[in-house]
TORBATOR-112099 format. One record per residue (C-alpha): x, y, z. Coordinates in Angstrom, 1 decimal. Example, Ala and Ser with C-alpha at 12.3 -4.5 7.8 and 13.67 -1.06 7.14 Angstrom:
# TORBATOR-112099
[[12.3; -4.5; 7.8]]
[[13.7; -1.1; 7.1]]
END
This chain:
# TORBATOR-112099
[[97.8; 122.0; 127.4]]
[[100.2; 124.5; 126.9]]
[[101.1; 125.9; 123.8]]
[[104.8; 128.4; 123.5]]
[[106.1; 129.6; 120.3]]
[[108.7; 131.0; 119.3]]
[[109.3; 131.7; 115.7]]
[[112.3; 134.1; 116.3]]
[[115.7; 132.5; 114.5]]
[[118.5; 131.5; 116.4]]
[[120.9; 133.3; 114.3]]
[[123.2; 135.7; 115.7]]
[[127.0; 134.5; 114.9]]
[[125.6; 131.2; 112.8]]
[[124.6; 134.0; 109.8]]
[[125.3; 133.0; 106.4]]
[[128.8; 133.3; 105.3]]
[[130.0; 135.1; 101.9]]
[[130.5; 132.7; 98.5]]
[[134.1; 132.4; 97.9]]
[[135.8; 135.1; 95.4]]
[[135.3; 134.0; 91.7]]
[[138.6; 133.0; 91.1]]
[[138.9; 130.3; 94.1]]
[[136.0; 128.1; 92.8]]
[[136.7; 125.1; 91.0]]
[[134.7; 122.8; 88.7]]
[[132.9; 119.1; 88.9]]
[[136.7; 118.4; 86.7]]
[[138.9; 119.4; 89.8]]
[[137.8; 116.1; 91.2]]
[[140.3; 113.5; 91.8]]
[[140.1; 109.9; 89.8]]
[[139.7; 108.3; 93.1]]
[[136.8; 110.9; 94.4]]
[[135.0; 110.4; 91.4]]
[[135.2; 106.6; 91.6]]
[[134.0; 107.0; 95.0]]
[[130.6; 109.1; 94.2]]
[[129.5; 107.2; 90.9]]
[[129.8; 103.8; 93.3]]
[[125.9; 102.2; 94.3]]
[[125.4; 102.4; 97.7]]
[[126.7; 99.7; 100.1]]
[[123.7; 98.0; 101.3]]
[[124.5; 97.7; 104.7]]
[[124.5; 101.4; 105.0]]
[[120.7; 101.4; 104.7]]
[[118.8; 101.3; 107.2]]
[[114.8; 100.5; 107.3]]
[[111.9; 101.3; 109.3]]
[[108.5; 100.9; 108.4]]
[[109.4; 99.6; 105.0]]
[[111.2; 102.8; 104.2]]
[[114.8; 103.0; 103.7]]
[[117.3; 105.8; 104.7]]
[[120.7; 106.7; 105.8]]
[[121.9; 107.8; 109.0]]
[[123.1; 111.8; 109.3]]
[[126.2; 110.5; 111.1]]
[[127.1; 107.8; 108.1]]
[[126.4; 111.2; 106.0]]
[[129.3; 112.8; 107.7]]
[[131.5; 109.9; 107.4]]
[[131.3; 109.9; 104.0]]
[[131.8; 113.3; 103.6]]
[[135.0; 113.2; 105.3]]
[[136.2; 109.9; 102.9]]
[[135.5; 111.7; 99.9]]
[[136.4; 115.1; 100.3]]
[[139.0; 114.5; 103.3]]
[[139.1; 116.5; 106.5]]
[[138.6; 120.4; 106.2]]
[[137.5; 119.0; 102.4]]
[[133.8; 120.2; 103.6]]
[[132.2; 121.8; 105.9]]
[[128.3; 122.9; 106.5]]
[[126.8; 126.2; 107.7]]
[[124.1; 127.1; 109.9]]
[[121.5; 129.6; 108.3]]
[[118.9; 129.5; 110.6]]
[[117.5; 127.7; 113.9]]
[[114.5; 128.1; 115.3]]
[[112.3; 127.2; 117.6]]
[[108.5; 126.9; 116.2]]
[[106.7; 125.2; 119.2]]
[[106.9; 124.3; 122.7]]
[[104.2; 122.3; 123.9]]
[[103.4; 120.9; 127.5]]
[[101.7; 118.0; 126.4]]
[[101.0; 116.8; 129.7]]
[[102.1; 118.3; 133.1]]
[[105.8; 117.6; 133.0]]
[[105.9; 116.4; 129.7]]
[[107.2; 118.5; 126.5]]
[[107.5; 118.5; 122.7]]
[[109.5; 120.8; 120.9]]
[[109.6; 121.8; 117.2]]
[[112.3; 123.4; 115.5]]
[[113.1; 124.2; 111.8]]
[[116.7; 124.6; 110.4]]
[[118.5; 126.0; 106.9]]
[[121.8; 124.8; 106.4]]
[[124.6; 125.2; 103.4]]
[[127.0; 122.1; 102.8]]
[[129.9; 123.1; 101.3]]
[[132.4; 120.7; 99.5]]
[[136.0; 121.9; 98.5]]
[[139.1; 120.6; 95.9]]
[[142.1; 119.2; 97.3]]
[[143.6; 122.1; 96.8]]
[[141.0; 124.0; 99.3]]
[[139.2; 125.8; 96.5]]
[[134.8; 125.4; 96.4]]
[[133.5; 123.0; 94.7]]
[[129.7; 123.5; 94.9]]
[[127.6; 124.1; 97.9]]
[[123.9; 123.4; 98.2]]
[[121.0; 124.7; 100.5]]
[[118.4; 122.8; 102.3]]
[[115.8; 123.2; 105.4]]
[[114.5; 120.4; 107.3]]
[[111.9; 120.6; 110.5]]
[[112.5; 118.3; 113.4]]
[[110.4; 117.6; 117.0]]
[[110.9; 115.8; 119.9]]
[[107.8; 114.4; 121.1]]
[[106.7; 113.5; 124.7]]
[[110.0; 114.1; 126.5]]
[[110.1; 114.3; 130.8]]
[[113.0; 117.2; 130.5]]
[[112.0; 120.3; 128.3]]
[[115.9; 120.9; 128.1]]
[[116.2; 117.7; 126.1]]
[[113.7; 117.8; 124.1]]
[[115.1; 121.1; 123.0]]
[[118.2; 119.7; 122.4]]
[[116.7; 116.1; 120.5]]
[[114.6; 118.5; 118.3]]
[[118.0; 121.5; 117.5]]
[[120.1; 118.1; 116.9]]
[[117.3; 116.4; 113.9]]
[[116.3; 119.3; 112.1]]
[[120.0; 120.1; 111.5]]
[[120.5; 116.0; 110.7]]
[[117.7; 116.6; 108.1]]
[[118.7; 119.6; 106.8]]
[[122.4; 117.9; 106.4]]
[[121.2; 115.2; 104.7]]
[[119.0; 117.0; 102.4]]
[[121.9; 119.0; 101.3]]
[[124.0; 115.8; 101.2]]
[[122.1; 114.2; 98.6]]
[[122.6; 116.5; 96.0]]
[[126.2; 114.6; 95.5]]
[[124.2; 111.2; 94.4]]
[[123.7; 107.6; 95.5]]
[[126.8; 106.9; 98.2]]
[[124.4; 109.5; 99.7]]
[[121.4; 108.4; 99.6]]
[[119.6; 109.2; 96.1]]
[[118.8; 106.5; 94.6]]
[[116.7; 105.6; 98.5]]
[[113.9; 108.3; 97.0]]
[[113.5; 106.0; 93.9]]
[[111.2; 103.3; 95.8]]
[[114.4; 102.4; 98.3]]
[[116.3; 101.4; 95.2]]
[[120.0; 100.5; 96.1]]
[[121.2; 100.1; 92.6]]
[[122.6; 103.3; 91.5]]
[[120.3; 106.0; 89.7]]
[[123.5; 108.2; 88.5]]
[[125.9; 105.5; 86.8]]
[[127.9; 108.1; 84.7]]
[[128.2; 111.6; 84.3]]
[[128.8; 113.4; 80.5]]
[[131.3; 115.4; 82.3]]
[[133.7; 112.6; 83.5]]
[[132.3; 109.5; 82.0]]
[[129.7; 109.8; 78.9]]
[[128.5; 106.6; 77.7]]
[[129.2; 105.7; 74.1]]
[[125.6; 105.4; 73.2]]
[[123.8; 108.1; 75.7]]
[[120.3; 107.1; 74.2]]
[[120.9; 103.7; 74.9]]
[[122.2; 104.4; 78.6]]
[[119.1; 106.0; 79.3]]
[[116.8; 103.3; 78.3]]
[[118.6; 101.1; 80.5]]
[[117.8; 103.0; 83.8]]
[[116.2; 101.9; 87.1]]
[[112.4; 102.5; 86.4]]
[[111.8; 106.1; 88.0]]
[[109.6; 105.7; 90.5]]
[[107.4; 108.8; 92.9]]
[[109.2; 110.2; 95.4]]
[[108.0; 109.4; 99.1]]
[[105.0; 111.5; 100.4]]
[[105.5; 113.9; 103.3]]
[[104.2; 110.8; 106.0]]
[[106.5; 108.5; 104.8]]
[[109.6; 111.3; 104.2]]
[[109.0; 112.2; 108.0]]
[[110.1; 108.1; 109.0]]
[[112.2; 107.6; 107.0]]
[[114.4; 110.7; 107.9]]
[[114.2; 110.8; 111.6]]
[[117.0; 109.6; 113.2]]
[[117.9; 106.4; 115.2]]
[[118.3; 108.7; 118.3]]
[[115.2; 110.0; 118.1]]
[[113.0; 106.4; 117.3]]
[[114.5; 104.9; 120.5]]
[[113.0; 108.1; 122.4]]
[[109.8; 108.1; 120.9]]
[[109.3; 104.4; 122.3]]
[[106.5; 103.5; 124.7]]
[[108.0; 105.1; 128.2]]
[[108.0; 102.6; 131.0]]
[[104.1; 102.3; 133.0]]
[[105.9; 103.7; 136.1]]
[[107.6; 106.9; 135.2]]
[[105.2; 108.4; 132.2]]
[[102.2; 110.5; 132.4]]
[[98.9; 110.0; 130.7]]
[[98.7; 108.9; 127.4]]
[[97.4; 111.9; 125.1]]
[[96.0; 111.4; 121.9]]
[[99.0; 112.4; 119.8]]
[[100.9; 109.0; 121.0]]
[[97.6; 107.5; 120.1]]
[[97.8; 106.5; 116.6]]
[[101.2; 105.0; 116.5]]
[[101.0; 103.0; 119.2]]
[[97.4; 101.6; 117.7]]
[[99.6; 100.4; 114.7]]
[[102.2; 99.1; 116.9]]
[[99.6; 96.5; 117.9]]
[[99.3; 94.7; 114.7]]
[[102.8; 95.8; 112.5]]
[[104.6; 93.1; 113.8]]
[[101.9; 90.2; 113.4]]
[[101.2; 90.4; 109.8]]
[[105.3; 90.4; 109.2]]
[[106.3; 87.2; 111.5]]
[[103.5; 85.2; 111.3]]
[[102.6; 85.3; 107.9]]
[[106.5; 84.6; 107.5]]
[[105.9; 81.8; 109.8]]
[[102.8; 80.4; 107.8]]
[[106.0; 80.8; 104.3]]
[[108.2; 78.7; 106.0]]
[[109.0; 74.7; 104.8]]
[[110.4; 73.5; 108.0]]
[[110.5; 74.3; 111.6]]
[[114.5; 75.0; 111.4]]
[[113.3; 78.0; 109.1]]
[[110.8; 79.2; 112.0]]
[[113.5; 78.8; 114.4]]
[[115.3; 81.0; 112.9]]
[[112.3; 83.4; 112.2]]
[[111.7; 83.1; 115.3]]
[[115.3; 84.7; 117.4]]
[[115.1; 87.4; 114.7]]
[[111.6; 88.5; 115.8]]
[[112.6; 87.9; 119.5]]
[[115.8; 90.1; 118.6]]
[[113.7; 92.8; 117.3]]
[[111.7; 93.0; 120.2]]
[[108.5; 91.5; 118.8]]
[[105.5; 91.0; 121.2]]
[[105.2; 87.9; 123.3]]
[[101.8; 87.3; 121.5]]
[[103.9; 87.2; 118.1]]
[[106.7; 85.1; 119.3]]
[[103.9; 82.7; 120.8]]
[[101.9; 82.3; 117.6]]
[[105.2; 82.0; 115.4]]
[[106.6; 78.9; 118.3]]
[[102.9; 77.5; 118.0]]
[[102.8; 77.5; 113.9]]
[[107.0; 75.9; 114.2]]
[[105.4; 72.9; 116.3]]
[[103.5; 72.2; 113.4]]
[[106.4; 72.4; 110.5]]
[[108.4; 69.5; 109.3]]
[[111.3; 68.5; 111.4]]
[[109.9; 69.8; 114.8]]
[[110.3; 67.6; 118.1]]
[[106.3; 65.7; 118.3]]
[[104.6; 67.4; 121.3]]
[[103.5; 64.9; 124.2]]
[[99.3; 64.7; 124.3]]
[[97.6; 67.1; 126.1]]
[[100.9; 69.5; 126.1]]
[[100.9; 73.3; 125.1]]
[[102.4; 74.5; 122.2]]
[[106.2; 74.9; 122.3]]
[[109.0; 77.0; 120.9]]
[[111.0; 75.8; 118.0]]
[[113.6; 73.7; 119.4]]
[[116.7; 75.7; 120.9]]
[[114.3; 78.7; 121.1]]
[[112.7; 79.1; 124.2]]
[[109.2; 81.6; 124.4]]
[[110.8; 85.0; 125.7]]
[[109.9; 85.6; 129.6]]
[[107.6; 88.3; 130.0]]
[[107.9; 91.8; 132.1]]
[[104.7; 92.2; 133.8]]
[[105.5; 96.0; 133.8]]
[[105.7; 96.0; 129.8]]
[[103.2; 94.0; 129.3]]
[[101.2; 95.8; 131.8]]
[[102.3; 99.2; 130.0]]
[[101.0; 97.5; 126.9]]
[[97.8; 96.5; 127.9]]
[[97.3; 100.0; 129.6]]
[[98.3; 101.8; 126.0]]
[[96.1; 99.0; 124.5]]
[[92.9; 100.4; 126.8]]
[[93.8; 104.3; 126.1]]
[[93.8; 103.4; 122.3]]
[[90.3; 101.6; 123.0]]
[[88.8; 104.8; 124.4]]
[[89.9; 107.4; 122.3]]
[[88.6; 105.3; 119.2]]
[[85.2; 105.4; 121.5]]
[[85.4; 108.8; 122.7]]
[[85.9; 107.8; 126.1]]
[[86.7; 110.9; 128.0]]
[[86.4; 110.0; 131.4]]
[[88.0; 106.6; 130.9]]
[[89.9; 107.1; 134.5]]
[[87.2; 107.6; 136.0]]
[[85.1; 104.5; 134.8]]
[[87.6; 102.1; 135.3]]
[[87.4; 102.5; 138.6]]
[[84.1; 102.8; 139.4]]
[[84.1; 99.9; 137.7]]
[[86.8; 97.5; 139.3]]
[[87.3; 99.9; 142.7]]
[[91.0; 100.5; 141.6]]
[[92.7; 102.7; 139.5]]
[[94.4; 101.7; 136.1]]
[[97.8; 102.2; 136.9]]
[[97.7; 99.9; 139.8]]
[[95.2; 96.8; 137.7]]
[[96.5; 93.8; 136.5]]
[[96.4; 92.9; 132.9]]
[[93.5; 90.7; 133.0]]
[[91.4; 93.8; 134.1]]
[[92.7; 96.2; 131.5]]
[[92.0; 93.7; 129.1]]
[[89.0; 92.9; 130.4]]
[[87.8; 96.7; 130.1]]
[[89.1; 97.2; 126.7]]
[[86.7; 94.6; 125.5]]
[[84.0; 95.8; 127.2]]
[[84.2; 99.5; 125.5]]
[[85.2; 97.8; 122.4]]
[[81.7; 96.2; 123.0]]
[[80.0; 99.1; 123.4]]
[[79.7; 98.5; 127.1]]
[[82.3; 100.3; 128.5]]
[[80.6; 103.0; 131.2]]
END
């Protein structure tokens, strides 16, 4: 493994730029009715997105509504610093890059004076990619995201604050003393959302990364990635079992087999295994209102849903991650090796009943 880096900022021409003379700032006051309105509003659900049971806004939904509140030219955000921490060569022709960013959003008056500007820093990586050029560019693009976003949420819940308050949408600022003080402040305060801890650094790093950068962190197709390393580990051995407990204990929930139907093309929309959608069709043909199975037949979809075909690649590239998870738990070094003194083959080129196969056997203790 290969380990570069380069703490040296990328500054140059993207250096901070001097506050605005005293007597071209403006105050929270200068705001328009209609802006105001705008940023004491809850959240639109449908802006929030969730992964992992964590919910968070996208940096381009950021930007967009930076533009509807403050118009165009009505903001604009600054590069401090970017630089590049890491650049590892995970495998041979495989990279990850770290870099860490400090930016200033700046909002502005109608009338072109500053409003307020905040700072912010944000880290962001790009894990496992084929072309060290974009995983340069993946990594530049989220730490600035972050930073943005960090910045952004300074100016309250269309932005994304009341998400730190346990993924709260209902609003956490209400009214401002400023612009709107309640008649009875002691009383407004005892009517807020409960205030809950904010999220810890694990859960900060989901629910900020961008959508972007989740689609390039996915499993990479069995015949064009390199070998597994123990950093992709760990998420993929949670991969195995997130979508079970959700689905099926969902399915278990459910009155009728209409309601598993439906349960059913949502998991297959989301891209849920072929196991899940299997176990979710078998518990439907045993709900209310599903079509009686003929004796001695296997289980069956809910009706109009038929069981997803499967890609023998994928499910191949599953088993395979399945086995590397296996061995890593057991310490399994030469686990390349074994296999195929083992079966006379090497993994890449086994079926699935094989790579299963071995998986139980080190998961047995047997596995050399």
């Amino acid at each position: 493994m290969t380990v570069t880096t380069l703490p040296t900022p990328l500054t140059g021409h993207l250096a901070a730029v001097p506050p605005a003379p005293a007597d071209q700032l403006a105050g929270p006051r200068d705001l328009t009715p209609e802006q105001l309105a705008t940023l004491l509003a809850p959240i639109n659900p449908s802006r929030v997105q969730t992964l992992n049971k964590q919910s968070h806004v996208e940096a381009w939904d950021v930007r967009r509504w930076l533009t509807r509140v403050f118009g165009f030219g009505g903001w604009s955000v600054e590069t401090l610093e970017l630089a590049c921490v890491a650049q590892v060569e995970v495998n041979p022709g495989r990279w990850t890059v770290v870099y860490r960013a400090q930016v200033r959003l700046t909002v502005r008056t109608p009338d072109g004076r500053t409003l307020s500007s905040w700072e912010d820093g944000a880290s962001g990586d790009a894990p496992n990619q084929k072309a060290i050029g974009d995983a340069h560019d993946m990594a530049m693009k989220t730490a600035l995201s972050q930073a943005l976003k960090r910045c952004a949420v300074n100016l309250g819940d269309g932005f994304g604050l009341s998400l730190y308050n346990d993924g709260s949408r209902r609003p956490v600022v209400q009214w401002s003393a400023v612009h709107t003080a309640p008649k009875d402040p002691e009383q407004a305060a005892a009517e807020d959302e409960p205030v809950k801890p904010e999220p810890t650094v694990e859960q900060q790093a989901v629910v900020e990364q961008p959508a972007a950068k989740r689609a390039a962190e996915q499993q990479p197709r069995r015949s064009d990635r390199a070998e597994a390393g123990p950093w992709e580990q760990a998420p993929a051995a949670q991969a195995e079992t997130a979508p079970v407990s959700g689905y099926v204990t969902k399915a278990k929930a459910a009155k009728t087999a209409a309601d598993v139907r439906v349960l059913y093309d949502t998991a297959k929309a989301e891209g849920a295994a072929p196991a899940v959608l299997a176990e979710v069709a078998n518990i439907g043909a045993s709900k209310p209102g599903a079509r009686p199975r003929k004796e001695g037949s296997a289980p069956a979809a809910p009706p109009s849903s038929p069981p997803a075909a499967v890609d023998p690649e994928q499910a191949a590239a599953q088993a395979e991650t399945a086995l590397r998870v296996a061995a890593s738990r057991a310490h399994l070094a030469d686990l390349d090796e074994a296999f195929e003194r083992v079966h006379g083959l090497p993994i890449e080129q086994a079926p699935v009943s094989l790579l299963d196969a071995f998986r139980t056997m080190i998961e047995n203790g047997s596995g050399r």
